[in-house]
py3Dmol code that shows the C-alpha trace and the ligand (Angstrom):
import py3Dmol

protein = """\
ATOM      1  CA  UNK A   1     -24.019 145.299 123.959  1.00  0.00           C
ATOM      2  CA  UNK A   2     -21.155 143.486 125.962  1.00  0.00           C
ATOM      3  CA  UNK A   3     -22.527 144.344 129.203  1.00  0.00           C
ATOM      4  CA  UNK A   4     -25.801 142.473 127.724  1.00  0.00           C
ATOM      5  CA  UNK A   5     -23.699 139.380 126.621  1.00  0.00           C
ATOM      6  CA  UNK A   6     -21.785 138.981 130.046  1.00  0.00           C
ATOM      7  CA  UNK A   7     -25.678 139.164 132.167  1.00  0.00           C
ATOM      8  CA  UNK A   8     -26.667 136.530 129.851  1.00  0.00           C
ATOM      9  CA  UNK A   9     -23.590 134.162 129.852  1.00  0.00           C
ATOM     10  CA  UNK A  10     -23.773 134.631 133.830  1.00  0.00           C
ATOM     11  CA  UNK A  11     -27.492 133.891 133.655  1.00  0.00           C
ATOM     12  CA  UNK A  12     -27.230 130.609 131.509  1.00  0.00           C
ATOM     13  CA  UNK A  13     -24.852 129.295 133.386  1.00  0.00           C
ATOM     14  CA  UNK A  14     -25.962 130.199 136.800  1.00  0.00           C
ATOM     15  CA  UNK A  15     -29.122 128.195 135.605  1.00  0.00           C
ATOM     16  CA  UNK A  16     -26.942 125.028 134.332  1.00  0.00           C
ATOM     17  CA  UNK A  17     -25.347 124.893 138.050  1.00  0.00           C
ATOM     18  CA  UNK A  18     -28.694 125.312 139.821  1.00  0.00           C
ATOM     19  CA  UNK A  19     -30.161 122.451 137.307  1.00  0.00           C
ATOM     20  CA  UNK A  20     -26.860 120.033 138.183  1.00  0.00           C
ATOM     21  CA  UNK A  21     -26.809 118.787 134.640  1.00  0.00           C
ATOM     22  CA  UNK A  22     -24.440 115.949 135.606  1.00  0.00           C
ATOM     23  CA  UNK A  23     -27.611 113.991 137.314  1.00  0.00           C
ATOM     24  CA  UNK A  24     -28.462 113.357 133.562  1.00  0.00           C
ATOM     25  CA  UNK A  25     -25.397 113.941 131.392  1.00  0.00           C
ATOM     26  CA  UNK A  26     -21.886 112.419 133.858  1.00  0.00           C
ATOM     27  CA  UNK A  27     -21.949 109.413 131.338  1.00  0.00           C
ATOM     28  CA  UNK A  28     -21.049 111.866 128.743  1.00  0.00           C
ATOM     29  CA  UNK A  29     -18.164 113.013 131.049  1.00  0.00           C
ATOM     30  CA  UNK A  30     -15.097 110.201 130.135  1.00  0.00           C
ATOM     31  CA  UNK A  31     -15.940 110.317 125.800  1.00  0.00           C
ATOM     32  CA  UNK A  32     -16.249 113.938 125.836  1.00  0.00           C
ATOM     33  CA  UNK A  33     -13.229 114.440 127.531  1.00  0.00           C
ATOM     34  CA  UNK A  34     -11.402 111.200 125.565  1.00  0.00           C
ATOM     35  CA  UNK A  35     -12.893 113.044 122.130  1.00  0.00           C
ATOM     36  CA  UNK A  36     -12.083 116.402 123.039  1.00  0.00           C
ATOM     37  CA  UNK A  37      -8.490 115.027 123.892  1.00  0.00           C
ATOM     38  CA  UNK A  38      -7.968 112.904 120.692  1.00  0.00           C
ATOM     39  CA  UNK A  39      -9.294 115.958 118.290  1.00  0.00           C
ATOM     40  CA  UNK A  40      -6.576 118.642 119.607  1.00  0.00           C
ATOM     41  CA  UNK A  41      -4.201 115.673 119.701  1.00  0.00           C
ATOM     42  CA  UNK A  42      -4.786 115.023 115.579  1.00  0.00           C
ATOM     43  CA  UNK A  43      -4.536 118.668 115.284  1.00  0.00           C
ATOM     44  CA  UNK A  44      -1.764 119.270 117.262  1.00  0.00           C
ATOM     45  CA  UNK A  45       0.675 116.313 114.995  1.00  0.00           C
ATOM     46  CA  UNK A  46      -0.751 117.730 112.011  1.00  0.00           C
ATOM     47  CA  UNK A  47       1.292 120.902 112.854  1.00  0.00           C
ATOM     48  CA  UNK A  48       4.266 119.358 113.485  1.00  0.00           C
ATOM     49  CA  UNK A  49       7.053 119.794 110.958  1.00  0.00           C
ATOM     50  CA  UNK A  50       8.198 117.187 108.360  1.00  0.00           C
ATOM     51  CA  UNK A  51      11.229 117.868 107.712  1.00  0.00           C
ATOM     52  CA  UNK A  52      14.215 117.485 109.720  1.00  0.00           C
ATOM     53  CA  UNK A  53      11.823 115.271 112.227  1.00  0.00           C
ATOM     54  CA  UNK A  54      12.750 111.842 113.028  1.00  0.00           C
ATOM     55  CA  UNK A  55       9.814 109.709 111.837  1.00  0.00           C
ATOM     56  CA  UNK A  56       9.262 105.652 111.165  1.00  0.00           C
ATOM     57  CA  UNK A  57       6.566 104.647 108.371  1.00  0.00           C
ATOM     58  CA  UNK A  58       2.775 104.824 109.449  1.00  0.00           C
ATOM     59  CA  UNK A  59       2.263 101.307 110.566  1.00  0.00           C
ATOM     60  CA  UNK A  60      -1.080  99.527 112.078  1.00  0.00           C
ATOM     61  CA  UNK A  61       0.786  97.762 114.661  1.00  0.00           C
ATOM     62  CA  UNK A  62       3.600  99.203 117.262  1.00  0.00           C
ATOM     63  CA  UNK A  63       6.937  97.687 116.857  1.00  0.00           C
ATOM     64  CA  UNK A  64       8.447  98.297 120.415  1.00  0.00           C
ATOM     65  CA  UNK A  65      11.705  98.053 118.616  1.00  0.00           C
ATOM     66  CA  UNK A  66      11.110 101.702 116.908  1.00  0.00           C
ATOM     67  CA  UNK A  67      11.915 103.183 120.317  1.00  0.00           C
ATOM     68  CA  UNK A  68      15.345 101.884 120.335  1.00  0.00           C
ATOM     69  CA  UNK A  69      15.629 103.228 116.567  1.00  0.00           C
ATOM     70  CA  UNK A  70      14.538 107.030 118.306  1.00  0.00           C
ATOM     71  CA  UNK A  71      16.929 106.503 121.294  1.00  0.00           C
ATOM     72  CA  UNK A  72      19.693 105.831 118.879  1.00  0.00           C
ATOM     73  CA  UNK A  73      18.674 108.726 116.510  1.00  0.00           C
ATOM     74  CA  UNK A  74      18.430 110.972 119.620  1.00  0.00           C
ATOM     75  CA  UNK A  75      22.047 110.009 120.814  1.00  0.00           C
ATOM     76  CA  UNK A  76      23.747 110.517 118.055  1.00  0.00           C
ATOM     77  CA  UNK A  77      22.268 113.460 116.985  1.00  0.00           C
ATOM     78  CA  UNK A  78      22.532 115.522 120.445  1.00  0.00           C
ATOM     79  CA  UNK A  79      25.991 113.715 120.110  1.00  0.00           C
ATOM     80  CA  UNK A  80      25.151 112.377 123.565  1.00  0.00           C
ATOM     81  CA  UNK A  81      27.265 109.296 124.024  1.00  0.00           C
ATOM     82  CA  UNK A  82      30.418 109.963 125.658  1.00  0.00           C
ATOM     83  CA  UNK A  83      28.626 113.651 127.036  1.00  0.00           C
ATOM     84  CA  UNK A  84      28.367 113.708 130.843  1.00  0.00           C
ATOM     85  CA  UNK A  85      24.411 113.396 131.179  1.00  0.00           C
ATOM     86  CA  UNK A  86      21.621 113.195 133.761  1.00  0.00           C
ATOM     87  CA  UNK A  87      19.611 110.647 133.493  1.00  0.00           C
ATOM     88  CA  UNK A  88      16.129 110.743 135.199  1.00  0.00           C
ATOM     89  CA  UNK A  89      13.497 107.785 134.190  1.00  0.00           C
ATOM     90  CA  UNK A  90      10.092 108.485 135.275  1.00  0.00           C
ATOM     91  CA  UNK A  91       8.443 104.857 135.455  1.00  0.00           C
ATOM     92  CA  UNK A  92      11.515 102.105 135.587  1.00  0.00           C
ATOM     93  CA  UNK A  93       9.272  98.801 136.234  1.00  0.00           C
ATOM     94  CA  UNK A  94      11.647  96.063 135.079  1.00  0.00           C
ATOM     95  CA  UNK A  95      14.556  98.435 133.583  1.00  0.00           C
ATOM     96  CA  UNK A  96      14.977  97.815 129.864  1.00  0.00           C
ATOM     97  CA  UNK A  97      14.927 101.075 128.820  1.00  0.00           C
ATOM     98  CA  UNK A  98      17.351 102.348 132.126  1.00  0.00           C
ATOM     99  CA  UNK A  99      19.216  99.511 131.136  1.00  0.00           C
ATOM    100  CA  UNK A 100      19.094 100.802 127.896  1.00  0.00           C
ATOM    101  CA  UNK A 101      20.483 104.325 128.265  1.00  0.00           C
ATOM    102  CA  UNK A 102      23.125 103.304 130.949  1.00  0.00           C
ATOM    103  CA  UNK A 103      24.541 100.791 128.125  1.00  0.00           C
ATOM    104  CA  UNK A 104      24.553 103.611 125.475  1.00  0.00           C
ATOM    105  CA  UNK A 105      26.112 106.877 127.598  1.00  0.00           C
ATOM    106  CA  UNK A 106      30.008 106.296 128.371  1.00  0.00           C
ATOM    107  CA  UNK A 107      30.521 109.067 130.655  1.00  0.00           C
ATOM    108  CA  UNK A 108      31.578 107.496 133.871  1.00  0.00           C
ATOM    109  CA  UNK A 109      30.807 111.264 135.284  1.00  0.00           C
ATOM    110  CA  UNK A 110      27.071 110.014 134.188  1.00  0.00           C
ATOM    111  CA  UNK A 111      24.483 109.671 136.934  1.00  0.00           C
ATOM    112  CA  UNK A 112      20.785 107.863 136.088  1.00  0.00           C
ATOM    113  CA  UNK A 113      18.359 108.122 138.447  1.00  0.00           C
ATOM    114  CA  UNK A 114      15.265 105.581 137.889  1.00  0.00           C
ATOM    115  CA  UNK A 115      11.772 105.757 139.987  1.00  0.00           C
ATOM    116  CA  UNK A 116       9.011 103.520 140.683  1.00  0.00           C
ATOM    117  CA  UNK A 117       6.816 102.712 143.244  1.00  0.00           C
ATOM    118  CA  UNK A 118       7.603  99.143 142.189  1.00  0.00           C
ATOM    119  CA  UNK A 119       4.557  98.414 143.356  1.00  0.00           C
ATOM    120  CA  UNK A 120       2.814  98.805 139.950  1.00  0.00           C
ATOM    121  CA  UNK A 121       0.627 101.445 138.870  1.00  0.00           C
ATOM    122  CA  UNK A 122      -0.735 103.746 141.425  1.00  0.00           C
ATOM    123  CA  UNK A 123      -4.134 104.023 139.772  1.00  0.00           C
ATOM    124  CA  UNK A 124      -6.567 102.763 137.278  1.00  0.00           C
ATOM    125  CA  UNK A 125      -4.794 103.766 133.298  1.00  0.00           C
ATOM    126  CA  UNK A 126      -7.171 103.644 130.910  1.00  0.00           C
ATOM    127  CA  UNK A 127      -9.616 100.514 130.692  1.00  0.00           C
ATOM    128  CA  UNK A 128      -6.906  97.637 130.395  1.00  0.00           C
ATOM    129  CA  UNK A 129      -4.536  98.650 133.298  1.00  0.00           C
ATOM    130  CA  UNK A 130      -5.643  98.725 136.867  1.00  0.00           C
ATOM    131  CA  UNK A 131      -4.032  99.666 140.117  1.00  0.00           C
ATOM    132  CA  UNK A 132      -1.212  97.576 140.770  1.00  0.00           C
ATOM    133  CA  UNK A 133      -0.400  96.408 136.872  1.00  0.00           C
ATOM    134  CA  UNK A 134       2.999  96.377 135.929  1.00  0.00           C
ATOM    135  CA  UNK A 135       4.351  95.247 139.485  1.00  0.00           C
ATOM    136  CA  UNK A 136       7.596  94.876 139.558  1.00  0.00           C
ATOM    137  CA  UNK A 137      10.982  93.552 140.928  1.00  0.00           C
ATOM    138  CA  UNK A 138      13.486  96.886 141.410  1.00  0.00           C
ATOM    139  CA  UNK A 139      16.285  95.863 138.613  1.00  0.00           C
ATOM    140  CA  UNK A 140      19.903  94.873 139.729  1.00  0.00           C
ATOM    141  CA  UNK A 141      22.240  97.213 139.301  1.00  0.00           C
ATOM    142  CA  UNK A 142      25.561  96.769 138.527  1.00  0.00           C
ATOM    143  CA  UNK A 143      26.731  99.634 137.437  1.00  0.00           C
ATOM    144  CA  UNK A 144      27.959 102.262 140.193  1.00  0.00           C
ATOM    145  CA  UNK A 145      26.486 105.650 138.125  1.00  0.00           C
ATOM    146  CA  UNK A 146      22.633 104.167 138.799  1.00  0.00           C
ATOM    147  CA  UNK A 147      20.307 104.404 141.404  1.00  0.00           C
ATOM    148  CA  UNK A 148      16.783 103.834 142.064  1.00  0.00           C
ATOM    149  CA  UNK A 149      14.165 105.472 144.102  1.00  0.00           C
ATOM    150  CA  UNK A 150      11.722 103.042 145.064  1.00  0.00           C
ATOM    151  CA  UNK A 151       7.678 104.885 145.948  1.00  0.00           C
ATOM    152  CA  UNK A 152       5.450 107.639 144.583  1.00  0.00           C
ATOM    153  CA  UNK A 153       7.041 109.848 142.733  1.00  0.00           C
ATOM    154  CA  UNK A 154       4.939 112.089 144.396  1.00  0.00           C
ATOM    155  CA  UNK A 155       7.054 111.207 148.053  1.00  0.00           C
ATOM    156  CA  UNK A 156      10.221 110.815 146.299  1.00  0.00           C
ATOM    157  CA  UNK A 157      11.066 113.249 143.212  1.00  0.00           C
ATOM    158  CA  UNK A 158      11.140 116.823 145.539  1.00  0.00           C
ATOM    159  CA  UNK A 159      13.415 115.131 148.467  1.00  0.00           C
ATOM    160  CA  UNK A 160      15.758 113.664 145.344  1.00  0.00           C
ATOM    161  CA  UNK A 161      15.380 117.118 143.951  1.00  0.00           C
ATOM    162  CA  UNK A 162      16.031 118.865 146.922  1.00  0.00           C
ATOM    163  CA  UNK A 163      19.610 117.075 148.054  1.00  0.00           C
ATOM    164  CA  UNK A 164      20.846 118.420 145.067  1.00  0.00           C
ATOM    165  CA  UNK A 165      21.123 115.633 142.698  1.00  0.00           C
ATOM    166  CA  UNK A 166      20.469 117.630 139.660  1.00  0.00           C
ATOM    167  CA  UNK A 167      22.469 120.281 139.114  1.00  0.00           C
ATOM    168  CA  UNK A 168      21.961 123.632 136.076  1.00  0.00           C
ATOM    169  CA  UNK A 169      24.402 123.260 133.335  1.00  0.00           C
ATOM    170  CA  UNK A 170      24.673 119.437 132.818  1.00  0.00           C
ATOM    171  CA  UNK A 171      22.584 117.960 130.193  1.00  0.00           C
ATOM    172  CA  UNK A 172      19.376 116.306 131.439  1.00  0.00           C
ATOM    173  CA  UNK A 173      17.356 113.025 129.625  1.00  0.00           C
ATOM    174  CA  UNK A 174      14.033 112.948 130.508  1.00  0.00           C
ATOM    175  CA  UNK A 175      12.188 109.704 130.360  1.00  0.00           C
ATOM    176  CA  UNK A 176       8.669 110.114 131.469  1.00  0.00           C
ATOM    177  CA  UNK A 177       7.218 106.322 131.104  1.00  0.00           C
ATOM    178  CA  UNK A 178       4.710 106.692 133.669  1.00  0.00           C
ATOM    179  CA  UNK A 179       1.812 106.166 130.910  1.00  0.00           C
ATOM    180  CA  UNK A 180      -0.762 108.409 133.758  1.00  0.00           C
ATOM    181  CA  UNK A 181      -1.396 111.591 133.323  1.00  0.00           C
ATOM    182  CA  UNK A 182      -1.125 112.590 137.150  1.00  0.00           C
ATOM    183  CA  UNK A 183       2.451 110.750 137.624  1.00  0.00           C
ATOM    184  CA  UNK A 184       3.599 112.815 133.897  1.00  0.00           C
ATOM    185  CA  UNK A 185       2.040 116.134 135.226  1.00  0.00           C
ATOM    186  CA  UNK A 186       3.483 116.312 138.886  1.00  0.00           C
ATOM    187  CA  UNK A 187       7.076 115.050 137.557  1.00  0.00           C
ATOM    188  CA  UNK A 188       7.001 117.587 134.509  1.00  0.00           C
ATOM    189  CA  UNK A 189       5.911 120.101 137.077  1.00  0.00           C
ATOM    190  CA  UNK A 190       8.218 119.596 139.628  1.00  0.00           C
ATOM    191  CA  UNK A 191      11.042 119.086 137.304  1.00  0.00           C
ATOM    192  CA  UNK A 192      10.096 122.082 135.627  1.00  0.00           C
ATOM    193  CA  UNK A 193      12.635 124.843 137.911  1.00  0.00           C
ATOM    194  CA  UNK A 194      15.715 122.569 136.246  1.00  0.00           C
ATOM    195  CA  UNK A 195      15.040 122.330 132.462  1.00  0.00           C
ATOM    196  CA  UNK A 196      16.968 124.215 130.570  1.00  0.00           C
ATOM    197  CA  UNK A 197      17.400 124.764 127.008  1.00  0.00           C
ATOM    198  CA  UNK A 198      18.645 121.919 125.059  1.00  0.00           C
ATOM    199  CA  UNK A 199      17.398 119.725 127.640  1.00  0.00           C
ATOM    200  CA  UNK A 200      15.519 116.165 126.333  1.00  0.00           C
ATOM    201  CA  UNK A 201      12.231 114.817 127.217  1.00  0.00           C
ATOM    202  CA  UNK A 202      10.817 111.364 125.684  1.00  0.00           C
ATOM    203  CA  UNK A 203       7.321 110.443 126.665  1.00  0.00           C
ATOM    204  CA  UNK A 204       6.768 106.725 125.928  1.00  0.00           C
ATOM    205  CA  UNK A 205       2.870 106.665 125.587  1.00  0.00           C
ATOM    206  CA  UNK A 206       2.923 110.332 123.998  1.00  0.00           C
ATOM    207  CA  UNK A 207       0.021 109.650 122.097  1.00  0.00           C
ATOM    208  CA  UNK A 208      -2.918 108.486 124.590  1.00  0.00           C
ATOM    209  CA  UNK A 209      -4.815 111.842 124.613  1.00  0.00           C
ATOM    210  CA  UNK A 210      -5.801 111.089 128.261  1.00  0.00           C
ATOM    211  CA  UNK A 211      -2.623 110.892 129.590  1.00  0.00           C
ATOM    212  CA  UNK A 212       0.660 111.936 128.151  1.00  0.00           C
ATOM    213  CA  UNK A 213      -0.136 114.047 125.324  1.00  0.00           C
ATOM    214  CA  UNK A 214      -2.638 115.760 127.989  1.00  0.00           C
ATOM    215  CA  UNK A 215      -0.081 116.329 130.566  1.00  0.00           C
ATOM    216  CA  UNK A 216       2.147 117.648 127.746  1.00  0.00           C
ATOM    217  CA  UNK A 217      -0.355 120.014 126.554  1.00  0.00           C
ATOM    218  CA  UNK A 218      -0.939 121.326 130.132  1.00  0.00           C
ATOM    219  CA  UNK A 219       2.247 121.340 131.153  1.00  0.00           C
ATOM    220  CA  UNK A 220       3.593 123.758 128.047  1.00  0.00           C
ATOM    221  CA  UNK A 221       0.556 125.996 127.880  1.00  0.00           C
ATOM    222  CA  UNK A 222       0.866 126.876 131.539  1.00  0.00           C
ATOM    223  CA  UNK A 223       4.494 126.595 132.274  1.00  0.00           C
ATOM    224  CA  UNK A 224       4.993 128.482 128.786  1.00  0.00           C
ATOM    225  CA  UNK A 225       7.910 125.912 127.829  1.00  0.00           C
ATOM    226  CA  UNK A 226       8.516 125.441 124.214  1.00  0.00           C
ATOM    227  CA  UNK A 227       9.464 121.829 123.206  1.00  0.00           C
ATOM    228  CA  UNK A 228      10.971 121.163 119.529  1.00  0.00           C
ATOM    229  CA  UNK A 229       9.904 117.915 118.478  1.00  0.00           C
ATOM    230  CA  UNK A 230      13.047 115.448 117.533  1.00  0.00           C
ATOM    231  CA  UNK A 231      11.207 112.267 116.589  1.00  0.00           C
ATOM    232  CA  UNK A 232       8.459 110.566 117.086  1.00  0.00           C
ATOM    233  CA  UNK A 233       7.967 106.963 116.374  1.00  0.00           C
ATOM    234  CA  UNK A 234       4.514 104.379 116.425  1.00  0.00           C
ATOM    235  CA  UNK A 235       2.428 107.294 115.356  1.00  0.00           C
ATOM    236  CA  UNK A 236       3.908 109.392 118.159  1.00  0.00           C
ATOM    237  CA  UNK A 237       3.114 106.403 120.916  1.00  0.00           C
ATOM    238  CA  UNK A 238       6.795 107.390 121.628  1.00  0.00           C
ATOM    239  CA  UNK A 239       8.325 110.905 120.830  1.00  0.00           C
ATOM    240  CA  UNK A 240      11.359 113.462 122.210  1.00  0.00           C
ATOM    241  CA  UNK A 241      11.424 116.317 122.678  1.00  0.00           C
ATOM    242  CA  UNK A 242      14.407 119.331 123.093  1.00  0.00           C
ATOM    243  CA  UNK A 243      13.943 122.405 125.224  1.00  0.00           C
ATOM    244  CA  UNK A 244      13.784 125.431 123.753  1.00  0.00           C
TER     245      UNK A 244
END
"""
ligand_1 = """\
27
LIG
C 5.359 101.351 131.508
S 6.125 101.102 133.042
C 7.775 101.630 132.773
C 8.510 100.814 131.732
C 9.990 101.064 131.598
N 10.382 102.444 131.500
C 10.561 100.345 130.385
O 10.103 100.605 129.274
O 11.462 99.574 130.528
C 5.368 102.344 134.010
C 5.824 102.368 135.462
O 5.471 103.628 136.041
C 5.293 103.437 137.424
N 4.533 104.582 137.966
C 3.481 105.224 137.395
N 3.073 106.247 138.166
C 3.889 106.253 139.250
C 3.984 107.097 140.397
N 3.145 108.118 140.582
N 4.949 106.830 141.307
C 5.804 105.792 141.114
N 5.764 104.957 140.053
C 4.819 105.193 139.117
C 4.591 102.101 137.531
O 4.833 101.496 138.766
C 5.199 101.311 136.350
O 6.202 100.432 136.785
"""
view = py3Dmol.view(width=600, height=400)
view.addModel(protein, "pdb")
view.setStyle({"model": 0}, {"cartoon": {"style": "trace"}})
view.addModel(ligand_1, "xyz")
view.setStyle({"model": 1}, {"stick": {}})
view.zoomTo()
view.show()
């Protein structure tokens, strides 16, 4: 019988590539995709435990200050404060949340590392944001323990990698606030030989089924990483995560 099954399924579909369904059906392309996204999205926070899970009330509108309430949950929870941390801020644009985490870690053994093309986004994200939204001017920094890479994180993050700036054993923040899915993917992916257990990743746009949450769900399935979910806040627009 399952010699019969596979002809078939080979059959149908050899017939579906030689008919080029697309000619008819690529406007179904983006909402099957967007719906397919947003259903294992639902499903997947509807697994996620309850208890011990730092949450902020369901709310219709996002209150940007609820990230600051899951930075400071995260801190003093991982007890990260005065612990000797790397920093690495995927998407800086105009700082406040480097400025943010370089304000709230004492360590002067501390290094953050922020990139950005600086330029603005490198592509289209989503229908309100085109190329070149969110341009903006590289921060000043005056504190010694920062530094920025300005570019595509796809020309700088393996050269910053590869000089050595992140060594095993020191505990690494990840802030992935690149809101595409490409720019979340490649960085997860390339950072990916360095996380280690106990490790911390935030995603600031978590729940845009499209982008993060896709390059999330990617990333872990094929990388077989396990992330424990800390908090989420916004209805998971923002969440962190700790390596497992
Ligand atoms: C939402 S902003 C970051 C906001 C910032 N973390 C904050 O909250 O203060 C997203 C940034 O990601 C940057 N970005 C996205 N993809 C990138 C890529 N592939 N290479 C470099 N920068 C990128 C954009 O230039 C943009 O400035």
């Amino acid at each position: 019988m399952k010699p019969f099954l596979f002809k078939i399924n080979a059959l149908v579909k050899n017939l579906l590539i030689l008919f080029q369904p697309h000619v008819v059906f690529s406007f179904l392309i983006q909402p099957f995709a967007f719906f397919s996204n947003f259903l294992s999205l639902t499903q997947w926070i509807a697994k996620q435990p309850t208890k011990g899970v730092y949450k902020d009330a369901f709310s219709l509108l996002r209150n940007y200050n609820h990230r600051i309430d899951l930075y400071n949950y995260v801190i003093e929870k991982e007890n990260l404060s005065n612990t000797e941390i790397i920093y690495i801020e995927m998407g800086v644009c105009n700082g406040n949340s480097f400025a943010w985490w370089m304000q709230n870690n004492h360590n002067s053994a501390s290094r953050f590392h922020g990139f950005d093309t600086f330029e603005g986004l490198p592509e289209q994200w989503g229908y309100f944001f085109k190329n070149g939204d969110m341009i903006a001017e590289a921060p000043k920094l005056e504190d010694a323990r920062g530094h920025f890479y300005k570019g595509l994180f796809q020309d700088t993050l393996v050269p910053f990698l590869n000089n050595g700036n992140v060594s095993k054993g020191k505990r690494k923040i990840i802030h992935l606030d690149a809101d595409l899915f490409s720019s979340t993917l490649f960085s997860l992916s390339m950072l990916y030989p360095y996380l280690e257990k106990g490790d911390i990743v935030f995603f600031d746009e978590f729940n845009v089924p499209n982008h993060e949450y896709l390059a999330f769900k990617i990333f872990t399935e094929s990388f077989y990483v396990k992330m424990e979910l800390l908090g989420a806040v916004n209805n998971y627009y923002q969440a962190a995560f700790k390596v497992k």
